[in-house]
C-alpha positions as CSV (number, residue, x, y, z in Angstrom):
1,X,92.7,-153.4,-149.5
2,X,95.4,-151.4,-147.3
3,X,96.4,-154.2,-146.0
4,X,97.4,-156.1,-149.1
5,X,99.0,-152.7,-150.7
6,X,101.2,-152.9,-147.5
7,X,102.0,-156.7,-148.2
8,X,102.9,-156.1,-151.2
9,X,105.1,-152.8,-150.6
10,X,106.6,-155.3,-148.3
11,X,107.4,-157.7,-150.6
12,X,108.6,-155.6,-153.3
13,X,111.3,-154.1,-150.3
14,X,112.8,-157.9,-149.0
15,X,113.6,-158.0,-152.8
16,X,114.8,-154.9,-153.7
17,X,117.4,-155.0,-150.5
18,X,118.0,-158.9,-151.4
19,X,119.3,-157.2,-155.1
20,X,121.0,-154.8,-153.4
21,X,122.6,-157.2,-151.3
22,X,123.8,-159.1,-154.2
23,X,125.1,-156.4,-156.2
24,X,127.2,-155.2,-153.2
25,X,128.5,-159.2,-153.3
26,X,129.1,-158.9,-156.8
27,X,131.2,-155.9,-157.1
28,X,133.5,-156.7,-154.1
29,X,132.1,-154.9,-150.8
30,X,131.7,-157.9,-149.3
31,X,134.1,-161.0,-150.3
32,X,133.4,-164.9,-149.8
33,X,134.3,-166.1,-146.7
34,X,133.3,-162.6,-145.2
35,X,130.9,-162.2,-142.7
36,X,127.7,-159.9,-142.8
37,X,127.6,-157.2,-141.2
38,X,124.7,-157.7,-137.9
39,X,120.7,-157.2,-138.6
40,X,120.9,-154.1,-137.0
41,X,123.6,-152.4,-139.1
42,X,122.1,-154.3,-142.2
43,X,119.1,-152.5,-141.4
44,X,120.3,-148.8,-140.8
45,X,122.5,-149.3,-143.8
46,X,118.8,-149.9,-146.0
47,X,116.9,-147.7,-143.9
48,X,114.7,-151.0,-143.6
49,X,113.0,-152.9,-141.1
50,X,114.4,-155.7,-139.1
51,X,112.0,-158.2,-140.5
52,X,113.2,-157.2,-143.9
53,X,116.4,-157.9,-143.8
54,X,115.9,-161.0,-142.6
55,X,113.8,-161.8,-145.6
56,X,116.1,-160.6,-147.8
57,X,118.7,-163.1,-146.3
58,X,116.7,-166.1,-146.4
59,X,115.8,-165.6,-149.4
60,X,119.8,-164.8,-150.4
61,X,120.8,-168.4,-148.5
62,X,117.9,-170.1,-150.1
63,X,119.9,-169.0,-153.8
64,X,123.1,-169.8,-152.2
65,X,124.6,-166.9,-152.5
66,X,124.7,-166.3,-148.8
67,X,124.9,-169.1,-145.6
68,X,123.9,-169.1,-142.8
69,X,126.2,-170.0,-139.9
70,X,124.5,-171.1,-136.5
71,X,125.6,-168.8,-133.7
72,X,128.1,-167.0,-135.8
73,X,126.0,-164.7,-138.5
74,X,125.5,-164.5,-141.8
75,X,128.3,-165.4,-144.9
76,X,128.9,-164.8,-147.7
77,X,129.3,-168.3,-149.2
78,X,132.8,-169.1,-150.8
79,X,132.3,-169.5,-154.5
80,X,132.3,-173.1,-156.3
81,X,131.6,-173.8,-159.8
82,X,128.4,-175.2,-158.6
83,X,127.4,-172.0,-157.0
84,X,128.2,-169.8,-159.8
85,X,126.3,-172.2,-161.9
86,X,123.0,-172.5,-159.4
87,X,120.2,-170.6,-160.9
88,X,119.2,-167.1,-158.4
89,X,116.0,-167.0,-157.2
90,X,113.3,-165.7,-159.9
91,X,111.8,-163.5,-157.6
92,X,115.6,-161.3,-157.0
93,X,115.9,-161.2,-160.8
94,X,112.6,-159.8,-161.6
95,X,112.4,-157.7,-158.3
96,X,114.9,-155.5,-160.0
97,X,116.6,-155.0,-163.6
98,X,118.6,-158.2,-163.7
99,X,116.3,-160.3,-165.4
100,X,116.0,-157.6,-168.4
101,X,119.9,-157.7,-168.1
102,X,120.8,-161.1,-168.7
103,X,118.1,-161.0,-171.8
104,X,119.9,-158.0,-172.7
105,X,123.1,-160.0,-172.4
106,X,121.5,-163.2,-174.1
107,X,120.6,-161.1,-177.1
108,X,123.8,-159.2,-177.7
109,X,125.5,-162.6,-177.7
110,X,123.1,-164.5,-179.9
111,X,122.8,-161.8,-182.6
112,X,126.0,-162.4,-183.9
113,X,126.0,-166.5,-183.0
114,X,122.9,-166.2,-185.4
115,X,124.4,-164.4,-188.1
116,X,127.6,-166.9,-188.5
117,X,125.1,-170.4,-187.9
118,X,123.3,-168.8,-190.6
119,X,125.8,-168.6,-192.6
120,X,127.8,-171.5,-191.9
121,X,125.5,-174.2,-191.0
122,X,126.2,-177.9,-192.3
123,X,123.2,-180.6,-192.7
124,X,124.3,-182.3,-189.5
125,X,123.8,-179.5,-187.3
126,X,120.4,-178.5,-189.0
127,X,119.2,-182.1,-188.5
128,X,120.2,-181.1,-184.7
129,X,118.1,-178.0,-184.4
130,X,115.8,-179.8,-186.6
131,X,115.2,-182.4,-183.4
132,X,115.3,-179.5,-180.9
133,X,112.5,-177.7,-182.2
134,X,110.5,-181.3,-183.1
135,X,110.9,-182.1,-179.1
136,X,109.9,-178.1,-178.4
137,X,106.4,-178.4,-180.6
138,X,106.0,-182.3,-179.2
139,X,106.1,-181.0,-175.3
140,X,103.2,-182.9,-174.5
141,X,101.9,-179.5,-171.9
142,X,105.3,-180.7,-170.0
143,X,107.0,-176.9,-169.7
144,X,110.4,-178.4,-167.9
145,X,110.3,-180.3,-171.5
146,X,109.8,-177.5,-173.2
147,X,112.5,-175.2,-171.7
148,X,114.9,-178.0,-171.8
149,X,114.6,-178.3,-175.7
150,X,114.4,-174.3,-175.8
151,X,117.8,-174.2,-174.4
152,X,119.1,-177.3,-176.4
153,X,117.9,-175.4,-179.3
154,X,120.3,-172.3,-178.2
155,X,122.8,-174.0,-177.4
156,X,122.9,-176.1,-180.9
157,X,123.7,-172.8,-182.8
158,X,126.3,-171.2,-179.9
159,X,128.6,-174.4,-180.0
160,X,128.5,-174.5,-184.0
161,X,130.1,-170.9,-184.4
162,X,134.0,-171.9,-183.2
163,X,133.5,-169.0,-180.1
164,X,133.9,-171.8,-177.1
165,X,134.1,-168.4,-174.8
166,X,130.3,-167.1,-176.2
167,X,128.8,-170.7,-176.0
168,X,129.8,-171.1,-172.5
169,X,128.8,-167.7,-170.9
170,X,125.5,-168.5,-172.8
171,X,125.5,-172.0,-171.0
172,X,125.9,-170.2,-168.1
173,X,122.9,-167.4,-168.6
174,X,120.5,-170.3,-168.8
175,X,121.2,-171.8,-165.8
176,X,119.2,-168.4,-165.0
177,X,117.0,-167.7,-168.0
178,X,114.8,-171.2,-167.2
179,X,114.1,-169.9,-163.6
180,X,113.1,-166.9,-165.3
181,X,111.2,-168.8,-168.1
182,X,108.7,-170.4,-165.5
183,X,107.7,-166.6,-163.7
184,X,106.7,-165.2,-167.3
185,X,105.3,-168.5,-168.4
186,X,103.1,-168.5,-165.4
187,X,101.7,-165.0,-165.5
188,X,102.1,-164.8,-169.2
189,X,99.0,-167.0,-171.1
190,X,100.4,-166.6,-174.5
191,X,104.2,-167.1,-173.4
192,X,104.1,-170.7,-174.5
193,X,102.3,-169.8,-178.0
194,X,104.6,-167.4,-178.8
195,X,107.6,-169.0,-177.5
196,X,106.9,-172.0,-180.7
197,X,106.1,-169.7,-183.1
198,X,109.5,-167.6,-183.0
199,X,111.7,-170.4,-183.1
200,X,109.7,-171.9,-185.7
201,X,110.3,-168.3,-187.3
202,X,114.0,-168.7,-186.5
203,X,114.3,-172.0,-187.7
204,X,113.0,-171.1,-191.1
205,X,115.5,-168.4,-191.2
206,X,118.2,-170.6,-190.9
207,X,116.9,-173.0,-193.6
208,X,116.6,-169.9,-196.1
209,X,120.5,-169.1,-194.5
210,X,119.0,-165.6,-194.3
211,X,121.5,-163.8,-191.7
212,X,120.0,-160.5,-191.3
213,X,116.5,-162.1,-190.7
214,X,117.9,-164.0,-188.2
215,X,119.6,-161.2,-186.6
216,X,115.6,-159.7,-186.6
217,X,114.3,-163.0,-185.1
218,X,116.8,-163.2,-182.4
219,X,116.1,-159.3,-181.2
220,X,112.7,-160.1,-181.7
221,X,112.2,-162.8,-179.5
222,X,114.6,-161.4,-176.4
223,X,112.3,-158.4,-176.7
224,X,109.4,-160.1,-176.4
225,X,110.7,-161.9,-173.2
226,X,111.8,-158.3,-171.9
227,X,108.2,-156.8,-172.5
228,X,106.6,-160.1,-171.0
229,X,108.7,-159.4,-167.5
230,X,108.1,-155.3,-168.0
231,X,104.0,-156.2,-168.0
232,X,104.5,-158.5,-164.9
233,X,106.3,-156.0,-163.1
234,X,104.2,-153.6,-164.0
235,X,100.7,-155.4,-162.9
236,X,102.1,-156.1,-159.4
């Protein structure tokens, strides 16, 4: 028993420095292009063991945020579109706050995309959500299916709301938001279940046109998915 509470202290530390890490990244500290500084100062700096920094950065070069360069240290890798665009590893995001943010984010964005597809809505795009949520309930047990059409479903109402800038951060947020859809669907047995039922919800709130209740829906659902990650963390 000691021996897996120490595993798993372990664990929880590689990915709270790997955040940490990435947060210094993100606000500046250390730039693209810039070298690390060595495992020993990375270490002091965390007040952390050798052998979790070095999980930390594999784990950071496995995202591609960081690279490693043989013989010379460790990088931080110079930013492409397809870097920005490559989903983090689950495990950073729900090691810390990040994955409740970019729900957090999703929501606040999607509340008022909601509110104007509700409003605004033509057949044609209704006979597009309508096929998005027919291949969501016809998933066959496939989930990759099933979060592909989840996101088509999204993304349907965001690019039908003439905000270009909204539909593209969300576009962006998935890339994300799927690697964080397969942790909670598989510690979560009722994810799936309750995944169908709130867009079916959803989608009957845009038939009716019914802003507000789609407003509900939307907070509804993120908070579901905020709860589901809260339990998870919470168990380990």
């Amino acid at each position: 028993m000691k021996d897996n509470k120490e595993h798993s202290t372990s664990k929880a530390r590689y990915l709270e420095v790997a955040s940490q890490i990435e947060n210094a990244v993100m606000r500046g500290e250390w730039l693209p292009g810039q070298r690390l500084p060595t495992l020993v100062e990375l270490a002091a700096h965390f007040g952390v063991a050798r052998s979790v920094i070095r999980e930390a950065c594999s784990l950071l070069i496995g995202s591609g945020l960081l690279e490693l360069r043989q013989g010379d240290g460790t990088y931080v890798r110079v930013y492409s579109a397809e870097v920005i665009a490559r989903p983090l590893h689950a495990a950073v995001l729900l090691g810390s706050s990040d994955g409740k943010g970019i729900l957090q984010t999703c929501m606040w964005l999607e509340v008022g995309m909601v509110h104007l597809f509700a409003r605004n809505h033509k057949s044609k795009e209704m006979d597009m959500l309508t096929q998005a949520l027919f291949s969501m309930e016809a998933f066959g047990g496939d989930r990759a299916v099933l979060y592909e059409s989840e996101r088509n479903f999204h993304m349907i109402f965001a690019e039908n709301v003439n905000n270009s800038i909204g539909a593209n951060l969300l576009r962006i947020l998935y890339q994300t938001l799927i690697s964080v859809y397969k942790v909670i669907g598989e510690n979560d047995p009722s994810f799936v279940m309750m995944m169908l039922t709130m867009h079916r919800s959803l989608y009957d709130c845009f038939v009716a046109k019914d802003q507000s209740a789609s407003e509900r829906q939307i907070i509804v659902y993120r908070q579901a998915l905020i709860d589901s990650i809260t339990a998870w963390q919470n168990s380990k």
